[in-house]
N, C-alpha and C positions, 0 to 999 in steps of 0.2 A: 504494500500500500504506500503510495507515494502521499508525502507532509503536503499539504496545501501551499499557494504561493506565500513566499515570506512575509513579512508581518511589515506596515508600516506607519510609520509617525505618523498618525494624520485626525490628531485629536477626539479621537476615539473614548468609549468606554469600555473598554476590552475585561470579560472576566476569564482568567486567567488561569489556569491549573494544572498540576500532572495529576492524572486518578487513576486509582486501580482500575480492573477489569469490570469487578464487579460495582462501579460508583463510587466508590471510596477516596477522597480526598486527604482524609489525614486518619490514624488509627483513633478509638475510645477517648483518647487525651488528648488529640489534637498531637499523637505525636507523625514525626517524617524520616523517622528509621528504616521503612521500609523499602524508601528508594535507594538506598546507599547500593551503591553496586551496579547502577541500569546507568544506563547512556544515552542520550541524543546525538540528534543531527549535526553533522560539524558545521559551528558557529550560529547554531541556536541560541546557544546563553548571550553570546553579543547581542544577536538581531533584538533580543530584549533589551538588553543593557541601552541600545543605541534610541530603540522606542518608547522608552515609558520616561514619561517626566514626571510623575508622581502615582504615589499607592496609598490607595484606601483601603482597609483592613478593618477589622472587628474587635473587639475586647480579648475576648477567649482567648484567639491567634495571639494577638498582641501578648500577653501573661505567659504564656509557652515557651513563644519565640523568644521574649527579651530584649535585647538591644541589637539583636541581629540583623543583617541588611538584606534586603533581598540578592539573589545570584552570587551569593556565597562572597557579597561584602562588594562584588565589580560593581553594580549599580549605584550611584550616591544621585538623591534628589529628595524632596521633600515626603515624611511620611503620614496619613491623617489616620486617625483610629476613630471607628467610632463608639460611642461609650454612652453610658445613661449617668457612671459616676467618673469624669476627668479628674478629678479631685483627689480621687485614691490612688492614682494611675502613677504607676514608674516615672520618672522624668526621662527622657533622653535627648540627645541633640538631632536637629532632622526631624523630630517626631511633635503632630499637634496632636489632643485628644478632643474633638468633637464631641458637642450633647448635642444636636439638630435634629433633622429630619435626613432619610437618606437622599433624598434628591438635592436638601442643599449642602449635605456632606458632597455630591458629583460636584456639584456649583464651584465649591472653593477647591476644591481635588482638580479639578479642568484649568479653572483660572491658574493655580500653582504650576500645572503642566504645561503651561508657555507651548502649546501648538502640536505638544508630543502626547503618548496614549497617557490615561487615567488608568491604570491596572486595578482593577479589584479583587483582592485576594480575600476574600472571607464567603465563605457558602451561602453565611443568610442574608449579607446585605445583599450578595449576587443575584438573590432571589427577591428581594422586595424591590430592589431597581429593576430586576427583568419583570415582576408586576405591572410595575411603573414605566413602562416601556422605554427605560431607560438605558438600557444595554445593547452596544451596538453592533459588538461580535464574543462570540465565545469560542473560547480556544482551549483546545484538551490537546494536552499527550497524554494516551492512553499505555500505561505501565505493564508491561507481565506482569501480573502477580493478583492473584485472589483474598483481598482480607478478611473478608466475612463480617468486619464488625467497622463499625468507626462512625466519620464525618463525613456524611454524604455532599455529595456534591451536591442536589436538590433533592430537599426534602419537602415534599406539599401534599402530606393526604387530605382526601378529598377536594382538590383543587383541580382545576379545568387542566388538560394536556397542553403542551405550550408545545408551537409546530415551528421547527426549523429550519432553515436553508443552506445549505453547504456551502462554505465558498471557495472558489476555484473554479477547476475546467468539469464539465460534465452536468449532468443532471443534479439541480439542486436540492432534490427530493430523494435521491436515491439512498440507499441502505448502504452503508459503510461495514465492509467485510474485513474483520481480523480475523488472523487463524495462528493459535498457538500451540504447543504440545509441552505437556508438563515436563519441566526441568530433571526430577528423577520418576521414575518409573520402575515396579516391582517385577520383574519376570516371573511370567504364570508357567510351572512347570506343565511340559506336554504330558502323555499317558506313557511314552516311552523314556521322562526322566530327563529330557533335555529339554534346556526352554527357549520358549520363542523369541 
């Protein structure tokens, strides 16, 4: 399966993510131990580094992560968190905590991003902006790996389906075919003792 065309600055509200197979975004705790070891496209971490001008994030994430930068510290630009208590909230440098509304957490997120993408890295606000039809593209690497539990990417029971478009070359409706085969595998003995 070929990546879509590459990603660009172009003021965007981009939600952002690597997720498991099965929707999974981050494990139980919000933790991201389970990508250690997987790989990307050469010069995918740039192509972000070079597009985002700012990131809006969540409380949760924000308390996990720390004083961490996104792209493993290459990207430096402003970070906004949004919050119900700023007040309690870590200080760091680069880092606002918002009490707003999520549309005007995108407002000040946009302006701060001087003409390059708004990255949103948290599940729920991904989700109350894509309500708000305020999400302009979503972007998944989809990871090997099966977690079973954690932080979905969206979560809305009993909520309406939300219908997608692909973008790139082909049919924007069509059905996106991964195919994987598990990493280790048990050998079923045959009836005569050797295995297949």
């Amino acid at each position: 399966m070929n990546d879509t065309e590459p990603q660009t600055a172009a003021g965007k509200v981009l939600w952002h993510f690597t997720m498991s197979l099965d929707g999974f975004v981050a494990g139980p705790n919000h933790e991201m131990d389970w990508m250690t070891g997987m790989s990307a496209r050469p010069g995918l971490v740039d192509e972000y580094v070079e597009t985002t001008g700012a990131v809006l994030g969540g409380r949760d994430g924000w308390d996990v992560a720390g004083d961490s930068r996104p792209y493993g510290g290459a990207w430096d630009g402003p970070i906004f968190v949004l919050t119900h208590h700023p007040e309690d909230a870590t200080p760091a440098d680069g880092v606002t905590f918002l009490d707003c509304d999520p549309a005007e957490a995108v407002r000040v997120g946009l302006a701060a991003a001087g003409g390059r993408n708004l990255e949103v890295l948290s599940p729920t606000i991904g989700r109350q902006l894509l309500e708000l039809g305020l999400i302009d593209e979503i972007d998944l690497h989809i990871a090997p790996v099966l977690l079973g539990e954690g932080i979905r990417l969206y979560d809305n029971p009993g909520g309406e389906p939300i219908r997608l478009q692909r973008v790139g070359e082909g049919d924007p409706v069509s059905v996106v075919n991964v195919r994987y085969r598990p990493a280790t595998r048990a050998k079923i003995p045959t009836e005569s003792g050797s295995d297949h």
